[in-house]
C-alpha positions as CSV (number, residue, x, y, z in Angstrom):
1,X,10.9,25.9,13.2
2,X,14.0,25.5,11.1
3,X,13.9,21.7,11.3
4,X,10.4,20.1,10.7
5,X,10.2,16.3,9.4
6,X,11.1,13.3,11.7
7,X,13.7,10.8,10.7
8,X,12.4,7.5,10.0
9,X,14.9,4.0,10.0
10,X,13.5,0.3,9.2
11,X,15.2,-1.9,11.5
12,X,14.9,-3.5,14.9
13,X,13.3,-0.9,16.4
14,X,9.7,-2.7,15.2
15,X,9.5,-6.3,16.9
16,X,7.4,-7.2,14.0
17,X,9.9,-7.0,11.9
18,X,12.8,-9.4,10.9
19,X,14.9,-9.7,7.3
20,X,13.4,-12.5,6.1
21,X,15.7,-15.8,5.3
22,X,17.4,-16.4,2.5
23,X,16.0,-18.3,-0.6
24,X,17.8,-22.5,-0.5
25,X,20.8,-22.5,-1.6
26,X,21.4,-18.5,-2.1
27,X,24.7,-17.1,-1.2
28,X,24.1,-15.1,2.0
29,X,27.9,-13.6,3.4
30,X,28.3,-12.7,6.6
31,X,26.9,-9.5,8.1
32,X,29.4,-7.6,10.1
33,X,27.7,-5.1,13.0
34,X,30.2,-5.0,15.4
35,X,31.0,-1.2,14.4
36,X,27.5,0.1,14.0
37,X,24.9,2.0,16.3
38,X,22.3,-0.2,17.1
39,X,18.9,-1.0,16.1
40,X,20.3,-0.1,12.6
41,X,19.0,-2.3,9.4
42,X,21.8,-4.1,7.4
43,X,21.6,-6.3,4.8
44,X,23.2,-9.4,3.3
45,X,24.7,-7.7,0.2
46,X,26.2,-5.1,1.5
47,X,27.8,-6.4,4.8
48,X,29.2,-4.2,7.0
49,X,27.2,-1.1,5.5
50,X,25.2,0.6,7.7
51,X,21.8,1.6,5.7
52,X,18.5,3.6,6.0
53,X,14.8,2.6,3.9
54,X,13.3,5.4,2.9
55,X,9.5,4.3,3.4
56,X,6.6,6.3,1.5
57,X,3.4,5.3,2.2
58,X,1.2,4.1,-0.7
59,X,-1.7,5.9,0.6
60,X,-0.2,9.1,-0.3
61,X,2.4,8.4,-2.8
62,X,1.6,7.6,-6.4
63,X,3.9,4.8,-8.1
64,X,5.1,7.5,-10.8
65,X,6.1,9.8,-7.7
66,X,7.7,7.2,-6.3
67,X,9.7,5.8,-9.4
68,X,10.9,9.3,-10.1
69,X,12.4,10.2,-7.1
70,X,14.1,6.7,-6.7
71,X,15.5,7.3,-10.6
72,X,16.6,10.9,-9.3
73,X,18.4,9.6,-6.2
74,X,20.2,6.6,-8.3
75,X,21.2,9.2,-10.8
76,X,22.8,11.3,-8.6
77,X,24.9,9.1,-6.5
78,X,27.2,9.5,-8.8
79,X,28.4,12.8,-7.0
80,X,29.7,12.5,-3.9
81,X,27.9,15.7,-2.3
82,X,24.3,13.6,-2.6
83,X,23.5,10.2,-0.6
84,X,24.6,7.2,-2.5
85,X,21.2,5.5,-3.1
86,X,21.5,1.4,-3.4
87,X,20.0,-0.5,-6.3
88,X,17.4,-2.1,-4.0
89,X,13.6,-1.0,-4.2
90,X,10.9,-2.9,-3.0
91,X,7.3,-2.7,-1.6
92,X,5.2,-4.3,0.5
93,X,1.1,-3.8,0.6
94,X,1.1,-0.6,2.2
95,X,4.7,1.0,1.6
96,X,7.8,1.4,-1.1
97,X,11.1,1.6,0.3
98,X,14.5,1.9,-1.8
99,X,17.8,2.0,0.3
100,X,20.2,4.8,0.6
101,X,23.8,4.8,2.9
102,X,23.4,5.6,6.3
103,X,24.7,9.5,7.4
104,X,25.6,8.8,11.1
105,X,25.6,12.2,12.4
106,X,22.0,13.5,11.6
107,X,21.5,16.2,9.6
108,X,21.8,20.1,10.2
109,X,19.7,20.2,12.3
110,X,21.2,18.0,15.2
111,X,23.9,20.9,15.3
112,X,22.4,24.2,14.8
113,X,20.1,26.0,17.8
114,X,18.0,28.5,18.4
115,X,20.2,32.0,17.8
116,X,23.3,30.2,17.5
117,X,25.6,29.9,14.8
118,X,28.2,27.2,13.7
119,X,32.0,28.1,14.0
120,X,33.1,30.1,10.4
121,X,35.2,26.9,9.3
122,X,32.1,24.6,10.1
123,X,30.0,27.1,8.2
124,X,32.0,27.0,5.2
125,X,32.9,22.8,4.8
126,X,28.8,23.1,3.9
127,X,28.9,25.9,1.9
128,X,31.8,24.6,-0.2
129,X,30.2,21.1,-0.5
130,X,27.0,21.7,-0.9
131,X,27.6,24.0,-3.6
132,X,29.4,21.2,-5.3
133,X,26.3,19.3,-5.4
134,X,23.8,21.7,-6.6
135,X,26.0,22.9,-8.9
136,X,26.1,19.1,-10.3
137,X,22.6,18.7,-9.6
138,X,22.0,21.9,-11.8
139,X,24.4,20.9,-14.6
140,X,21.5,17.9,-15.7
141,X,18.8,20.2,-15.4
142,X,17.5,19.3,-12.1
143,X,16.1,21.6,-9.7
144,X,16.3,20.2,-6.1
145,X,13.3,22.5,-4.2
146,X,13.7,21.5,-0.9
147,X,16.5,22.8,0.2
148,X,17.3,23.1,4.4
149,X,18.7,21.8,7.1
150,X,16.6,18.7,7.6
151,X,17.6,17.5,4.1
152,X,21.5,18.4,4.8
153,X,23.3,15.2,6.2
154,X,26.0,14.7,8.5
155,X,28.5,11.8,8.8
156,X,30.5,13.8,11.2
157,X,30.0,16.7,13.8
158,X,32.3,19.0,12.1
159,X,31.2,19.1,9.0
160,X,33.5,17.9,7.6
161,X,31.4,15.5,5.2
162,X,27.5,16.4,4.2
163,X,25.5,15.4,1.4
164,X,22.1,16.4,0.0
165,X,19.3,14.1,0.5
166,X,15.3,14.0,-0.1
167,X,14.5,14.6,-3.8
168,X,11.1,14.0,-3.6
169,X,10.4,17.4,-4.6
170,X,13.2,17.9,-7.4
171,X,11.6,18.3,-11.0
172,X,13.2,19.5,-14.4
173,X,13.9,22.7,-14.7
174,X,11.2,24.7,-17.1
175,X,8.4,22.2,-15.1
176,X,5.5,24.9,-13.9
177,X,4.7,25.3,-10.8
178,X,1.7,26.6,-8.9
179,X,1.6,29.2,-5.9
180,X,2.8,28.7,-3.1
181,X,0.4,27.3,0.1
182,X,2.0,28.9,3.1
183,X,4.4,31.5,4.6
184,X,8.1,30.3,3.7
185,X,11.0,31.9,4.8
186,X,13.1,29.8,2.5
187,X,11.1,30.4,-0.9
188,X,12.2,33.0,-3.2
189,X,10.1,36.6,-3.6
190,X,9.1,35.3,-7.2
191,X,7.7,32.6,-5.9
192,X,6.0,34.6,-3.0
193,X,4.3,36.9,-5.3
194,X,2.6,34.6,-7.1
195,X,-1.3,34.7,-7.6
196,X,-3.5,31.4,-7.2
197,X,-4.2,31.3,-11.0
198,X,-0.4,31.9,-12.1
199,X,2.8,29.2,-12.5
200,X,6.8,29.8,-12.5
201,X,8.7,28.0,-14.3
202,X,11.5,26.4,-12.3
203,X,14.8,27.2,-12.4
204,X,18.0,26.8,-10.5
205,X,17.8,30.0,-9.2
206,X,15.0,28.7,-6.5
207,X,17.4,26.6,-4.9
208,X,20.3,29.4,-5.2
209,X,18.1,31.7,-3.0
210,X,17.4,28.7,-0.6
211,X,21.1,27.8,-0.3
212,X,21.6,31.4,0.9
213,X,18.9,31.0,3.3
214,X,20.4,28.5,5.0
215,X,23.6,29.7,4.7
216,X,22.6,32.5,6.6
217,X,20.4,30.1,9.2
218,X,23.8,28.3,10.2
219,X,25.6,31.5,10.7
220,X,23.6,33.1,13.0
221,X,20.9,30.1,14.2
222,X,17.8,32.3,13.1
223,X,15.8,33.0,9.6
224,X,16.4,36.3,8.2
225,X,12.7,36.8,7.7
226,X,9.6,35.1,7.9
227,X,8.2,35.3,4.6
228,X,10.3,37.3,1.2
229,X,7.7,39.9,1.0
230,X,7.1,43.8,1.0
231,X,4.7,43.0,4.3
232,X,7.7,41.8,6.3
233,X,9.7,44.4,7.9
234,X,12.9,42.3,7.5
235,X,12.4,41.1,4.4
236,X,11.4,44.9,3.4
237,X,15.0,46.3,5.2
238,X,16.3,43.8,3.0
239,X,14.8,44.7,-0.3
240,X,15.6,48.4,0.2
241,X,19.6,47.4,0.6
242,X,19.4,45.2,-2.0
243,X,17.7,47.8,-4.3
244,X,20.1,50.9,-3.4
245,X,22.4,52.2,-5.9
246,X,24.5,54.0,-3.3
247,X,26.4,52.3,-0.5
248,X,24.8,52.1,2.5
249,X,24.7,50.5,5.9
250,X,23.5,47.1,6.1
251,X,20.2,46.0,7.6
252,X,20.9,45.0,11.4
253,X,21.1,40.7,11.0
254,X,23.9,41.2,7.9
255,X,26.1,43.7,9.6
256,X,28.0,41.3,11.8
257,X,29.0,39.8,8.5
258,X,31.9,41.4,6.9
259,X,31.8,43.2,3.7
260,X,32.9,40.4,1.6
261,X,30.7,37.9,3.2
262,X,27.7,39.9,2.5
263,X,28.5,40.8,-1.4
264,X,28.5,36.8,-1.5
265,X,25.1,37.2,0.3
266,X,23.4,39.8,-2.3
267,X,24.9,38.0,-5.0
268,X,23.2,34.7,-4.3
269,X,20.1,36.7,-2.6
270,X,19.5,38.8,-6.0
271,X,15.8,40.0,-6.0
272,X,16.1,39.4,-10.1
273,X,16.3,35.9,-10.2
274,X,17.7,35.9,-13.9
275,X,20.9,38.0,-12.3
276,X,20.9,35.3,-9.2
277,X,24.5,34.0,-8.8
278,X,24.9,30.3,-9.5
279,X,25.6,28.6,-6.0
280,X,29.0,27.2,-7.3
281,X,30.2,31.2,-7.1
282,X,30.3,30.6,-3.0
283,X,33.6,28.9,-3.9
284,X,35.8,32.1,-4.4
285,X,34.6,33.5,-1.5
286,X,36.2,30.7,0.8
287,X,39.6,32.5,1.3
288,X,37.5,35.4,2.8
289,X,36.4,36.0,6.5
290,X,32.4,36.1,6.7
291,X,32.2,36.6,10.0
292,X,32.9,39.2,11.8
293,X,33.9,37.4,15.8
294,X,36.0,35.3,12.7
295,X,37.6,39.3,12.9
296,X,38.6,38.8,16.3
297,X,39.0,35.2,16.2
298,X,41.7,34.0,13.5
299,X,41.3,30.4,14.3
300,X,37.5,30.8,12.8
301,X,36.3,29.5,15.7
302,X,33.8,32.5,16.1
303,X,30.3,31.9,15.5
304,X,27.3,34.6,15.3
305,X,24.6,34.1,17.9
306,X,22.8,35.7,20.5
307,X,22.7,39.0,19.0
308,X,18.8,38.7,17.9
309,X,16.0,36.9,18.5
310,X,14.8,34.1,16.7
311,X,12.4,31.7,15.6
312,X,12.5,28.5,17.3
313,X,14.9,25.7,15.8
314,X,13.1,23.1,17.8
315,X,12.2,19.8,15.3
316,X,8.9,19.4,14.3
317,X,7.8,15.6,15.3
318,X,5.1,14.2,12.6
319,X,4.1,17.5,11.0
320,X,2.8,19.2,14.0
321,X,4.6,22.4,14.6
322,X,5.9,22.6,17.8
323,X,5.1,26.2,19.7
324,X,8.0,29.0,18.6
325,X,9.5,31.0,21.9
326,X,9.0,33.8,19.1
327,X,5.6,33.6,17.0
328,X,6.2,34.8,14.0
329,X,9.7,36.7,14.2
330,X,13.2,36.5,12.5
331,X,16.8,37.9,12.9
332,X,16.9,41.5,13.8
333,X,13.0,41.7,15.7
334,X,13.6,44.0,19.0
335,X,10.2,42.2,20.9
336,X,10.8,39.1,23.2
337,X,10.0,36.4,22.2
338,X,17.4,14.4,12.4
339,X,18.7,11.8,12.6
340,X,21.0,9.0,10.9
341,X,18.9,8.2,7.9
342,X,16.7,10.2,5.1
343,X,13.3,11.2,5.6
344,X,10.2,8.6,5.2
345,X,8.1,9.8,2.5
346,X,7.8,12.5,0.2
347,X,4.6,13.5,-0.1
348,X,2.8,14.9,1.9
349,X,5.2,17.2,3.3
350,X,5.2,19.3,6.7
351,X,4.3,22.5,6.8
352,X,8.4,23.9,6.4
353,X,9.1,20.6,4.3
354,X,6.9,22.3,1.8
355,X,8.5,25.7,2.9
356,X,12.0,25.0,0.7
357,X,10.6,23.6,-2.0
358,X,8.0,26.5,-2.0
359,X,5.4,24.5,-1.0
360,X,3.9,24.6,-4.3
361,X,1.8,21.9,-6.4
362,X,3.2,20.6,-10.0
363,X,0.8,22.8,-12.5
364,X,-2.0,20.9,-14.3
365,X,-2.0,23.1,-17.1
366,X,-3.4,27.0,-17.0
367,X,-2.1,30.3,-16.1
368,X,1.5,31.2,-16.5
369,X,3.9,28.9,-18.0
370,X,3.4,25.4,-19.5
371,X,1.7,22.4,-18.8
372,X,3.1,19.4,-17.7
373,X,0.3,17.2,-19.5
374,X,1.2,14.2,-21.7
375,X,4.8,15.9,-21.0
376,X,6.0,12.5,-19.2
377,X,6.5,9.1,-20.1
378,X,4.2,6.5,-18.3
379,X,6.6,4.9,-15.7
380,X,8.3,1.9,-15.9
381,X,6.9,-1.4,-13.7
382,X,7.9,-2.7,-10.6
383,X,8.3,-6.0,-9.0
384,X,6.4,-6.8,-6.2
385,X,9.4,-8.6,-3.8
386,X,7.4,-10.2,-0.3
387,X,8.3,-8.9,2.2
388,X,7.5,-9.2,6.3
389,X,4.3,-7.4,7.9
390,X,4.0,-3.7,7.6
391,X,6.8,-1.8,9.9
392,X,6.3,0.6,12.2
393,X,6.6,4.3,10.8
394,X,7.5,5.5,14.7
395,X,10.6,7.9,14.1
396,X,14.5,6.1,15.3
397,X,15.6,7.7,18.2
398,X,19.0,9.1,17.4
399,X,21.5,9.9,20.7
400,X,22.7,13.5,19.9
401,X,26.3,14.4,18.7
């Protein structure tokens, strides 16, 4: 499945749980909820604003993890193509939480289906603003690793606003990095190709080839492939257009694109990583049609879909895989075949969560590249605020669009 990891909101949706009361004598203004959905957690200093807790368990989330992708998320929120994340972090005996805005309309997933794309114009408000914010993201050295459509937020149906969430997987670039643990059809071949003794140094150019992925995923609804290696036939078709030095037809999933939609495509889905475009160069290719119904279409109301089979886009609800109506295929196979708030925890992740970020472990030191040891400072401390009983991690249920 495309979309894999449930959405989890702290609010009134556990009846255990209640904001506690206000120290004596502490200012506490009024909290306006007229305007939003319920069940939805708001708090005293910021009335009116509609938020989300991101919850990670302390059973399987170390205090440094936690810290660092809490310092990631506050230094990013000063883009506007990332969730603005609150300065409120807390735990409790079993979880910590920090607070980020609340994206109303889900995430990518919500809108994109099995073997159906989004309209052209739709398509290319995310491309245009997402690429703002890895572009940003990759300007202070950061590479994000976990990019797809669960991590892609919506505060409207159209598109017409989105912002990158999840950082839990986002390191430095130049950090090393293990192989990967699974089949991933967002993860770059490099990364693919890797032996269970080597590392890869990170670099933006993961989440370049991710961004492409996707970008592909909510044209035509379907992966490309299931896996960026010489044993899948897609992925093969793929490599051998990618590799010719004389013009040839495309493979069959890229030839409803037009030309200058797929030169953006090759350019971003370079098999040379160091000659991988930088995501920012989607930009120039805005003026342009991509798709070709967008031929017949002029409004860009065309979508691709339909025209192969593919895997199932069906959300995966607490890491267990949901059956695919296709085991195992992508675009261009001939045989039959999230949410209003940001994800609740970072580690573990589900099988695809891992998928983006390519699923790989931070290197302890050996094999290819450096080690990360004594490489970080010890993290800073935390206060312990009391809070109410442990809340239910049961995933918000979120009307659809």
């Amino acid at each position: 499945p495309l979309c894999t990891r449930p959405r989890i909101l702290l609010g009134h949706t556990d009846p255990h749980f209640a904001p506690g009361p206000a120290p004596p004598g502490a200012h506490q203004p009024p909290v306006c909820t007229q305007s939003l959905p319920p069940d939805t957690l708001t708090l005293p200093l910021y009335p009116g604003m509609a938020l989300a807790l991101k919850l990670m368990p302390k059973e399987r989330t170390e205090r440094r993890e936690f810290l660092r992708e809490y310092c990631i998320a506050l230094c990013l929120s000063a883009h506007a193509g990332f969730l603005h994340t609150l300065p409120i972090a807390f735990e409790s005996p079993t979880h910590f939480a920090f607070a980020q805005e609340l994206a109303p309309a889900g995430d990518l997933c919500a809108i994109v289906h099995d073997g159906v794309g989004l309209p052209e114009a739709q398509v290319k408000r995310c491309a245009a603003q997402l690429a703002e914010a890895l572009d940003f993201m990759h300007g202070k050295a950061l590479v994000h690793r976990d990019i797809k459509l669960d991590n892609v937020l919506l505060f409207d149906c159209e598109c017409r606003r989105v912002k990158l969430g999840d950082f839990g997987l986002t390191r430095l670039e130049g950090t090393p990095v293990c192989a990967m643990s699974g089949t991933l059809p967002y993860a770059p071949p490099e990364l693919c190709l890797l032996e269970a003794s080597e590392t890869l140094e990170l670099d933006a150019s993961l989440d370049v080839w991710a961004f492409g992925v996707l970008l592909f995923c909510i044209c035509t609804g379907c992966f490309p492939w299931d896996v960026a290696v010489s044993a899948d036939p897609q992925f093969e078709e793929f490599g051998a257009w990618q590799n010719s030095t004389v013009p040839g037809e495309a493979p069959a999933p890229w030839r409803a694109f037009s030309t200058a939609a797929q030169e953006m495509f090759r350019r971003l889905l370079t098999l040379d990583p160091n000659r991988r475009s930088p995501a920012i160069e989607v930009h120039k290719y805005l003026p342009l049609v991509w798709l070709a119904s967008s031929l017949r279409d002029p409004d860009g109301a065309g979508a691709l879909g339909g025209q192969w089979h593919s895997r199932s886009l069906a959300r995966e609800q607490h890491g267990q895989e949901q059956p695919r109506s296709s085991p195992g295929a992508a675009c261009g196979t001939d045989s039959p075949t999230k949410s209003s708030a940001q994800t609740g925890g970072s580690k573990p992740q589900s099988k695809l969560g891992k998928e983006v970020g390519g699923g790989e472990e931070e290197a302890e030191g050996g094999g290819i590249g450096r080690s990360r040891e004594g490489g970080e400072p010890a993290p800073p401390a935390i206060v312990s605020i009391p809070c109410q009983p442990p809340v239910s991690s049961a995933p918000f249920p979120i009307s659809s669009c």
